[in-house]
Steps between C-alpha positions, in 0.01 A plus 500: 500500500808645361504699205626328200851691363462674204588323183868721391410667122789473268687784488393794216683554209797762627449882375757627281657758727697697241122539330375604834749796563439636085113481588588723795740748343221535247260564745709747717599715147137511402327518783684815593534632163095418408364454777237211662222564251723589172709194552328188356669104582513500134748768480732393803482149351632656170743723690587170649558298201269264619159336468193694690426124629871486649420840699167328615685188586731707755269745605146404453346881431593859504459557807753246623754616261479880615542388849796309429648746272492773769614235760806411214615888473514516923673189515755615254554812669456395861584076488427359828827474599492884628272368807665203558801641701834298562582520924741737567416743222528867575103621536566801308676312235214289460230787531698710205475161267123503560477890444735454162301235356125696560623779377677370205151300458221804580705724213538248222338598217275196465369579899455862422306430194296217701392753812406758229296258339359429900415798544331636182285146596430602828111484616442279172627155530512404865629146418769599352627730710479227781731292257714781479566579867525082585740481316695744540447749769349269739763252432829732559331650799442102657873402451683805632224457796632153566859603440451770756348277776843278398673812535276569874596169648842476384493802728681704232164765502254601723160560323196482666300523165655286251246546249439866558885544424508314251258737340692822583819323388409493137282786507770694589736369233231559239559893604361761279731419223290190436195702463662745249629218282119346507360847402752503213634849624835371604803353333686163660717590795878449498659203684689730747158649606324165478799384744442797770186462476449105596759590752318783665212240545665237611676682751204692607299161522818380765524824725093418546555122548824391557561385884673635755 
């Protein structure tokens, strides 16, 4: 016998978006100023201007919330746009907007405080170091892999390894300045070495992959 359809529910009462994004920009300034444990929903609801039961509502616990937060600050530095690439646009045009917008994300303040926090947590809280890398490392890493099989059989690269370049890609933008500025021993770079330095990656990453 056929199954019988499923009765349609009546559509939920719609989230207030504009509440949604303060909850987040809460979270992101809190989170990376405080940190995971030192940041309670009470105080990001305050921060917020709104009730704990409207951060519930759109999140449902803490854990949630810190994912999306870290998801929010990628998004706003690297929107998905980057690895959605028009036809016809230059590769290396497209590869220097991707480098741009990681590096302007991995040396904002908020994602310097938040791998600091990472990594003074390392070996103690498992779960939410998994969080951490979801949503943020794993996630960057799994678009520019499918924007570089895009790039692969649009045949403007040749890359056996998508996601092993993908890795050496932003690994390579990182550089040792980013370590420096983690360990606090370094001051921000200016934008004309910023500039030659994305470029020197990007057009390293081409003479290794670019055809013919």
């Amino acid at each position: 016998m056929p199954r019988a359809a499923k009765k349609s529910q009546p559509p939920g009462r719609p989230k207030d978006l504009g509440k949604r994004d303060a909850i987040l920009d809460a979270a992101k300034r809190l989170f990376a100023t405080h940190g995971f444990d030192g940041t309670s929903m009470d105080a990001i609801a305050k921060t917020a201007e709104v009730s704990k039961l409207t951060v519930y509502s759109h999140f449902g616990d803490k854990d949630a919330l810190f994912k999306a937060a870290v998801e929010s600050k990628c998004e706003q530095q690297m929107p998905a746009g980057l690895f959605k690439v028009p036809p016809g646009t230059p590769i290396r045009d497209a590869l220097l907007a991707i480098a741009q917008g990681f590096h302007g994300l991995i040396h904002s303040p908020e994602s310097l405080s938040l791998h600091r926090m990472m990594i003074a947590n390392a070996g103690q809280d498992a779960h939410l170091a998994e969080l951490f890398f979801d949503a943020g490392p794993r996630k960057t890493l799994s678009d520019f892999e499918r924007f570089l099989h895009q790039a692969v059989a649009a045949k403007q690269l040749d890359i056996p390894d998508p996601a092993r370049a993908a890795q050496h890609f932003f690994c390579l933008l990182k550089g040792i300045g980013h370590l420096k500025l983690l360990c606090g021993c370094a001051k921000p770079v200016p934008k004309k070495e910023v500039a030659a330095h994305i470029d020197s990656v990007v057009d390293m990453f081409l003479r290794a992959y670019a055809r013919g």
